[in-house]
N, C-alpha and C positions, 0 to 999 in steps of 0.2 A: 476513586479520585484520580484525576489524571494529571493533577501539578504536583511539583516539590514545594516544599516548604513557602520556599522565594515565590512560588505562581510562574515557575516554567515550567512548560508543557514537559511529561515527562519521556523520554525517547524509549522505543522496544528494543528489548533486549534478545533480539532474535541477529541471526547471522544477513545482515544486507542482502549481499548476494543468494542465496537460498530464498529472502523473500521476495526479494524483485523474480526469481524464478515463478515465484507459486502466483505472482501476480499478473505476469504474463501467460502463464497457463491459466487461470481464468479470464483474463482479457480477451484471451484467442478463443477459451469457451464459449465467452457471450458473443462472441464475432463481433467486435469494436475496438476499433482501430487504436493509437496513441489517443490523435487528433482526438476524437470521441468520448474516449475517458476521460482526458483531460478539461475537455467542457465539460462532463458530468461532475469533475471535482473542482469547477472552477480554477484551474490552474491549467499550463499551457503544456504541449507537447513534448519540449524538451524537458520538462517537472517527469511526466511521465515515463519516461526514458530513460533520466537519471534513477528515478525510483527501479525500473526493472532491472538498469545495466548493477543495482547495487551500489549507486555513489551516492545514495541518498540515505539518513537513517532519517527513516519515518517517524512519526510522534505517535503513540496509539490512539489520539483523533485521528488522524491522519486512514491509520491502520481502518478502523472505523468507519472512516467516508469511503474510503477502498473498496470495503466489505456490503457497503449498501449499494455505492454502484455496480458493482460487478453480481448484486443480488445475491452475496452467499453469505455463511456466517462466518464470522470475526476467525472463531477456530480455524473453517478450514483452512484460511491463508497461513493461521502457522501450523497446521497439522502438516500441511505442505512442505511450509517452508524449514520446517523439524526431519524432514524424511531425506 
């Protein structure tokens, strides 16, 4: 389940910055740009941006749509973003 109680999306409890790292290490893996990703997640450049620079806590949908565009699984962004 991904809501609390209330039915809000529940946020990952992972360090911001370490995962916006591990997400830009696969962004640059798949060779797609911001721009890029951020159409494949339906959200705009600067979303994307804020999620790598770390000013964003994701929501584990979020983490999820991540992990289907950038074609890996869910782990490795925080096996990543744990190292």
């Amino acid at each position: 389940m991904n809501e609390d109680k209330d039915n809000t999306p529940r946020r990952a409890t992972i360090n911001p910055t370490s995962l916006g790292q591990a997400i830009r290490s696969r962004r640059l893996d798949a060779q797609l740009n911001q721009r890029e990703l951020g159409a494949l997640l339906d959200r705009d450049r600067s979303a994307v941006c804020r999620l790598e620079a770390g000013q964003s806590n994701p929501t584990w949908s979020m983490i999820n749509r991540l992990a289907i565009a950038l074609e890996c699984p869910v782990d490795d962004l925080v096996v990543l973003a744990r190292m």
